[in-house]
TIKE-678133 format. One record per residue: residue in three letters; x, y, z of N, C-alpha, C, O in turn. Coordinates in steps of 0.001 Angstrom, whole numbers, plus 524288, in hexadecimal, padded with zeros to 5 digits. Example, Ala and Ser with C-alpha at 12.3 -4.5 7.8 and 13.67 -1.06 7.14 Angstrom:
ALA833867E9C681E788300C7EE6C81E78833907F31C81E788379C7F30982111 SER832327F73681BA8835667FBDC81BE4832648001E81EBE834618047281F67 
END
This chain:
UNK7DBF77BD7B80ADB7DA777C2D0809757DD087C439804417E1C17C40C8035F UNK7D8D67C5CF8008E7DE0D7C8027FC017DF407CC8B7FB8F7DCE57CF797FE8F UNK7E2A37CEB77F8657E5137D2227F7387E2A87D7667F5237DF757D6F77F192 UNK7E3907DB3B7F68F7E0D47DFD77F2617E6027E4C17F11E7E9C57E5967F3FF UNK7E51A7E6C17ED5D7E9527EA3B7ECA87E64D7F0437F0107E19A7F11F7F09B UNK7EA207F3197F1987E6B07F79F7F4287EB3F7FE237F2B17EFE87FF0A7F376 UNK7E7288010C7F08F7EE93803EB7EED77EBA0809957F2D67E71580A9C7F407 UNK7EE8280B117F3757EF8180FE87F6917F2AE813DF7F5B47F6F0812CA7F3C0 UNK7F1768197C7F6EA7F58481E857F6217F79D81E2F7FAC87F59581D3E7FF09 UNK7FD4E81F537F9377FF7381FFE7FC79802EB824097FBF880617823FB7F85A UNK802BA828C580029807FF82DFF7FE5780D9182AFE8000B8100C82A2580413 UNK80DEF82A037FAEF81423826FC7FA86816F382D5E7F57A8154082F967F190 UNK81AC882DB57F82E81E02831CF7F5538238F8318F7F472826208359C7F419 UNK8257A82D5F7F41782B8682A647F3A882A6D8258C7F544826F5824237F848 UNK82F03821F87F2178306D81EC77F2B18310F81B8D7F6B783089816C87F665 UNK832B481F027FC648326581D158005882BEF81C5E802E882A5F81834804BA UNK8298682001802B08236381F7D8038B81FF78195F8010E81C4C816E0802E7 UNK823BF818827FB5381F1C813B17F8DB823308107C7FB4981FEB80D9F7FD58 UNK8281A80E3F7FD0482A4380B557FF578289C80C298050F8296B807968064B UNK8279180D88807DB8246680D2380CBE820FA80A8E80D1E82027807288106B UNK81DB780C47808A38165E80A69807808190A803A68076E817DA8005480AB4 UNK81C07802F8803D681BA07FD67801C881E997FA81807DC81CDA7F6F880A9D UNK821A77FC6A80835825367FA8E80F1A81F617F70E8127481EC47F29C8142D UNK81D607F9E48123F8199F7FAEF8182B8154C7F6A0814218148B7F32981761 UNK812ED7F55181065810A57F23580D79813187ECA380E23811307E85980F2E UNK817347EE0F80D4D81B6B7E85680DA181BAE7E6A78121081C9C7E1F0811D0 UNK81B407E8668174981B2F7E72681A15815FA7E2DC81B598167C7DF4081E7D UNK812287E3A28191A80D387E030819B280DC77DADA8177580A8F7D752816E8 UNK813817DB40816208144B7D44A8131B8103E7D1AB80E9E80F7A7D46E80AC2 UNK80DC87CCF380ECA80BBD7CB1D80C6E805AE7CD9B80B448033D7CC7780748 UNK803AB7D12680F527FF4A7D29380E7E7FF167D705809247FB617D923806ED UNK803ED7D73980873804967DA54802648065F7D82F7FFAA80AAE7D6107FFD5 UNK8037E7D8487FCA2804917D60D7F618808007DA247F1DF80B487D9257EE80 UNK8067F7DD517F30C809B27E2FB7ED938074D7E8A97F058803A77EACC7F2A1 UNK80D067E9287EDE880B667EFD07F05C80F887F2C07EA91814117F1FF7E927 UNK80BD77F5A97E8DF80E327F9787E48680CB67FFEB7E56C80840801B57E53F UNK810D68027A7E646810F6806F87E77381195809977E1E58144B807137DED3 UNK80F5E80E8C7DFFF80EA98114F7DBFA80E78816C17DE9A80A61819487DEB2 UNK8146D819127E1688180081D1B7E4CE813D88218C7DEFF80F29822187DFF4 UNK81558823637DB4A812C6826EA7D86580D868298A7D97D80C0782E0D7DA3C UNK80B58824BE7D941804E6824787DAD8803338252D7DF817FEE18270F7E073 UNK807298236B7E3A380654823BF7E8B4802A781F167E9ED7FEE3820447ECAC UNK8030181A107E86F7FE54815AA7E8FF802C8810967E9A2806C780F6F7E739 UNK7FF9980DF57EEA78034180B0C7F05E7FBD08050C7EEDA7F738804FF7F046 UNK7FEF9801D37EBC77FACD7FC0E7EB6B7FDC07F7887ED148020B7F5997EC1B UNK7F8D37F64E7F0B47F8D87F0CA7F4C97F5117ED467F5227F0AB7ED747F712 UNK7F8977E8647F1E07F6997E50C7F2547F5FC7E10B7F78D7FA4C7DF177F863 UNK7F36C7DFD57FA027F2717DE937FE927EF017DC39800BF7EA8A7DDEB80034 UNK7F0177D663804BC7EA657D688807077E83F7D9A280C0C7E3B37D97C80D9D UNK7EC607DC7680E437EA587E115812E97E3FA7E52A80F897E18F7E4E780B64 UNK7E3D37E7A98133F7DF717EB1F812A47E15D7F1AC80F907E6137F2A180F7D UNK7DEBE7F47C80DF37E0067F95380C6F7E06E7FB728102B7E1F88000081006 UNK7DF707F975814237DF3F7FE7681A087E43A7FBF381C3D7E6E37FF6281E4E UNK7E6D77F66881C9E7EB707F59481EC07EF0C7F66E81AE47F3A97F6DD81C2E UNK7EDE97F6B8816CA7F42D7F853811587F45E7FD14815627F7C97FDBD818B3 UNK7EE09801B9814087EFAA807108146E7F2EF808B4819D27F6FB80B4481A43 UNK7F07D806E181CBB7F574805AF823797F9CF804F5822C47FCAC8087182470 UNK7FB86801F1821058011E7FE0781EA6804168032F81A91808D6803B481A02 UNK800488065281846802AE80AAE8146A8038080F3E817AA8070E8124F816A0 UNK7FF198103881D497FF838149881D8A80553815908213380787819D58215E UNK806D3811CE82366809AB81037826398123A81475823C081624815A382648 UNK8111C814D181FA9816228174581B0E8149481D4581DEC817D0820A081CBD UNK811C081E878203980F9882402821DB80D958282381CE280BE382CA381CD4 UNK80E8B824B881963808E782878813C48032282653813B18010D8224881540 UNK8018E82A828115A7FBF782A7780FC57FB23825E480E227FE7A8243180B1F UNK7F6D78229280F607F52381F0780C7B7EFBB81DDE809F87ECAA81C6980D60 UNK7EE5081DF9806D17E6C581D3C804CB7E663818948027A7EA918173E80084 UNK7E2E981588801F07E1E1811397FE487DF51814747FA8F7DC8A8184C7FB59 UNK7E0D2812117F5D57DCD18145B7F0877D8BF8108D7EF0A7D47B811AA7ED20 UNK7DB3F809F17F0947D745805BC7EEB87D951802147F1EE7DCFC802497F509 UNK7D5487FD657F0457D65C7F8597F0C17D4AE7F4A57EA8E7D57A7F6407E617 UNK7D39C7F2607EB3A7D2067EC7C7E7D47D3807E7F57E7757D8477E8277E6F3 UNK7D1D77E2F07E7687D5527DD727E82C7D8D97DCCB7E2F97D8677DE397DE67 UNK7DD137D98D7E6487E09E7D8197E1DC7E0AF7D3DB7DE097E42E7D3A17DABF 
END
């Protein structure tokens, strides 16, 4: 399966909020490739071979909002 990057909003509002997001990402081990959080923007991008619907599970999980904005292959 390959990879696609998938970025999503996420209400991240400190430091501890985008360290959560990434915690709970990391936890999926190898099925992640990169995860770059942009805390300003509120946009968390995942590279990944999971689905946009299992990142967004895996995100909603921090107890914030989560939306996908996109996908596209990597």
């Amino acid at each position: 399966m390959s990879s696609q990057v998938h970025e999503f909003s996420v209400e991240m509002t400190c430091e501890g909020c985008s360290g959560a997001a990434k915690r709970v990402l990391d936890k999926l081990g190898d099925k992640v490739s990169n995860v770059d959080i942009d805390l300003p923007n509120k946009k968390v991008t995942v590279t990944s071979v999971l689905s946009a619907e299992e990142l967004t599970e895996t995100l909603k999980k921090t107890g914030k909002e989560v939306t996908l904005i996109g996908s596209k292959s990597a």
